[in-house]
C-alpha positions, -999 to 999 in steps of 0.1 A, spaced: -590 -315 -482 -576 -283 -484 -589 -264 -521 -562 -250 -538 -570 -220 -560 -532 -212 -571 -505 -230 -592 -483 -211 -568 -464 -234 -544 -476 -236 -506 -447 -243 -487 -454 -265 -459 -444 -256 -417 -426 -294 -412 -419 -293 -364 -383 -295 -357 -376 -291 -393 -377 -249 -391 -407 -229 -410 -397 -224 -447 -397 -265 -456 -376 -284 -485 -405 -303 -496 -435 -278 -514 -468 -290 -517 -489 -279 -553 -522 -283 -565 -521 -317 -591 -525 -300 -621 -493 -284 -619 -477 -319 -625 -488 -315 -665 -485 -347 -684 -482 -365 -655 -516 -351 -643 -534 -360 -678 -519 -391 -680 -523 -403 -641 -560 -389 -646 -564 -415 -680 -549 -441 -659 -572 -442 -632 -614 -457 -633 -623 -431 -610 -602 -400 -619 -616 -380 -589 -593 -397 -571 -572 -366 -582 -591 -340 -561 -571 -354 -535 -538 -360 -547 -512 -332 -541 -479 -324 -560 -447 -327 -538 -416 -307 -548 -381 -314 -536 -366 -284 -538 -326 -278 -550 -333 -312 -575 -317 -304 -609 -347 -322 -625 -370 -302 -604 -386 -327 -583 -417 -334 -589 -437 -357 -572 -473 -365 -582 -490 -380 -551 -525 -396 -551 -543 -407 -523 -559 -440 -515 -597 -439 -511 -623 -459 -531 -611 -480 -562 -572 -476 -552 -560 -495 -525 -526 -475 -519 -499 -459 -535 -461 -456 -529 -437 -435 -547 -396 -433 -546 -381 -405 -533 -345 -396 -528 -331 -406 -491 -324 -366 -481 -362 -358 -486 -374 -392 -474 -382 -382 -440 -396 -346 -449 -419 -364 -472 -434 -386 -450 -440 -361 -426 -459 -336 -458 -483 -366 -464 -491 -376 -426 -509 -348 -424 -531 -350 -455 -561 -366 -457 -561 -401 -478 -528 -408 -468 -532 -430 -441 -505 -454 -425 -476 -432 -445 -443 -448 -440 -410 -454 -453 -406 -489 -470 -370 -503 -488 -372 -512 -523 -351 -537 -524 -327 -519 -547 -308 -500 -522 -338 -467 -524 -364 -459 -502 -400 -462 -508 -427 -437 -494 -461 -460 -489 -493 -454 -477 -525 -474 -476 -520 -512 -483 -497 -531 -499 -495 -548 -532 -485 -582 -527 -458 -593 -548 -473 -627 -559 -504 -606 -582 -511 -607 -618 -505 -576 -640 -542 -569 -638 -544 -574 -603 -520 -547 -596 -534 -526 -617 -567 -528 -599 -546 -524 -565 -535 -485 -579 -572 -479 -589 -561 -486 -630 -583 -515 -637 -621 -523 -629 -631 -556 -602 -653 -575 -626 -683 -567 -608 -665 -575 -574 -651 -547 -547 -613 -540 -550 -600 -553 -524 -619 -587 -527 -608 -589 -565 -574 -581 -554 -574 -609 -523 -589 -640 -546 -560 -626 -573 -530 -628 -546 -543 -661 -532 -549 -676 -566 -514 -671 -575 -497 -682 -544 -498 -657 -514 -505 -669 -483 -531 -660 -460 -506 -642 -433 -490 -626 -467 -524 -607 -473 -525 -593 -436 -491 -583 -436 -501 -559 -465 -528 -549 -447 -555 -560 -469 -571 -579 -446 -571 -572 -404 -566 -612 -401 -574 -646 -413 -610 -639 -402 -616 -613 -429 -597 -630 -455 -620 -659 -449 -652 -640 -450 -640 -619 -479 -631 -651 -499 -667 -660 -489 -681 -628 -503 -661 -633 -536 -684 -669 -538 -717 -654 -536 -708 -625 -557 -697 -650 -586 -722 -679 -583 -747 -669 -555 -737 -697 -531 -715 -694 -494 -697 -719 -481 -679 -726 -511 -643 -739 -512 -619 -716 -518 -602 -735 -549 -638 -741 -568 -639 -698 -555 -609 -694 -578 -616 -718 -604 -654 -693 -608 -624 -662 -609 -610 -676 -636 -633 -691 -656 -655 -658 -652 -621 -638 -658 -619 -620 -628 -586 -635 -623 -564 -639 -655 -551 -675 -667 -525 -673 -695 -510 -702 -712 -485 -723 -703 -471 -758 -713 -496 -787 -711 -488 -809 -677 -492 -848 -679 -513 -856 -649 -517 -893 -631 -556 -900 -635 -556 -897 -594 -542 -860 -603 -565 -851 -625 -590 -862 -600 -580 -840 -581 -578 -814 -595 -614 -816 -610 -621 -822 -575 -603 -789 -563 -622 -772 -592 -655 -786 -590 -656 -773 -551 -654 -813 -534 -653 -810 -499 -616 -819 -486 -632 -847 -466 -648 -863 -495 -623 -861 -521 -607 -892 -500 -638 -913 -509 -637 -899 -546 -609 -908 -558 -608 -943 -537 -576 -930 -518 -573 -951 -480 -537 -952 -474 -526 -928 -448 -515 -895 -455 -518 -904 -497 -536 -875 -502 -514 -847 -490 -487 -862 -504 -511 -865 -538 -514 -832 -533 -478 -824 -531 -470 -844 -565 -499 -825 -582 -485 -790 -566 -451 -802 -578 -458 -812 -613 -480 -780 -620 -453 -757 -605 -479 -743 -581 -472 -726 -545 -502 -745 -531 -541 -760 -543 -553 -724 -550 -523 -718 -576 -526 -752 -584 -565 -743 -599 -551 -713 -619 -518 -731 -628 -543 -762 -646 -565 -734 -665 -534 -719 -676 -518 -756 -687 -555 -763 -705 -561 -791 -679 -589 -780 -667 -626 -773 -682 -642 -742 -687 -673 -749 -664 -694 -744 -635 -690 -751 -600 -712 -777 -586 -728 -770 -554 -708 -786 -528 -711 -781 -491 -684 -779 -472 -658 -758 -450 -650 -726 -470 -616 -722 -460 -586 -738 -479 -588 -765 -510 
């Protein structure tokens, strides 16, 4: 990373874009209050040895810009930038270090987006995001495995996660999720509800409240079940269920009634609705993918 001794601006040499560029690249403490306050809002602040003010020159509000790389503890980072510089700035950040993947993204508002690194995923609690930037601890787990057993407790699908780059494919996501099991209780192989019902209850992944949920007996079953880390194959036999299919479509209701995206949200939807105890996980064999 190139030290920067000055306050003075460095203006960058952009090809095909002529010598004397639009976009001028400062050290971070020019950036002020947004330098002091960036610096409180991140666990490891020397983060900032690598972050680089961008100025968009001709802006009335002067243009400032305070970029900060990815690297350990922050996942990636994104800021708006006007459509005219959009390009230029892209093209400033590609060739610094810890700015890996740059790229222009929509942000749904009609703007552009300037992102590098991975993505947040949209289904995420507040703290999980804030862990994503670099703003929050893991609770004794790495980043990106706190952030992956967030997103899925709260909906995201599996393909979701490696569309945001947090995971290469479903391998990884299952052998992260795995990692997040032994970090929490000390065991593999553990489902990945009775995974997130450990986040929770362990507050790695926050439950608020909600409205209590009536449950059929059969659906608290399973839930319990879910939580408790029952092998899919055996909850069957647990809650004396033989008709065909009368366990997805259990499932389904319990999914339904809770308001959850699927078993995982289901687990942090029935913390959140008091339905379910604040215990441990039994040690259950089983396949470690899924509920």
């Amino acid at each position: 990373m190139t030290a920067f001794v000055s306050a003075e601006p460095e203006f960058t040499s952009v090809p095909g874009r002529g010598v004397r560029s639009a976009v001028s690249v400062e050290a971070p403490q020019t950036a002020g209050a947004t330098y002091g306050s960036t610096a409180l809002s991140l666990v490891d602040s020397a983060l900032l040895t690598g972050a680089v003010v961008l100025r968009l020159d001709g802006l009335s509000d002067g243009g400032e810009l305070l970029a900060v790389p990815s690297g350990p503890g922050r996942l990636g980072g994104c800021l708006p930038v006007p459509v005219a510089f959009a390009d230029e700035v892209v093209d400033v950040l590609a060739a610094l270090p810890g700015f890996d993947g740059v790229r222009l993204e929509a942000d749904g508002g009609g703007g552009l987006l300037v992102v590098w690194g991975a993505v947040c995923p949209a289904r995420i609690s507040a703290l999980g995001r804030r862990r994503f930037y670099g703003g929050a601890g893991a609770g004794g787990l790495g980043v990106r495995e706190a952030v992956v057993v967030d997103a899925l407790a709260h909906g995201t699908p599996v393909a979701a996660l490696v569309v945001c780059r947090l995971a290469a494919g479903e391998r990884e996501v299952c052998e992260r999720m795995d990692g997040v099991g032994a970090a929490l209780t000390g065991w593999r192989g553990m489902t990945w509800t009775a995974i997130v019902h450990e986040a929770v209850r362990r507050g790695v992944v926050p439950a608020g409240l909600s409205q209590p949920v009536g449950l059929s007996p059969q659906g608290m079953g399973l839930l319990d079940a879910w939580a408790a880390g029952v092998p899919w194959e055996r909850v069957a036999d647990l809650l004396a269920v033989t008709a065909p299919g009368a366990l997805r479509e259990l499932e389904v209701v319990v999914c339904r009634q809770l308001g959850a995206r699927s078993a995982l949200h289901a687990v942090l939807r029935g913390h959140e609705s008091g339905l379910l105890r604040a215990r441990g996980v039994a040690a259950a064999g089983g396949s470690g993918r899924g509920p």
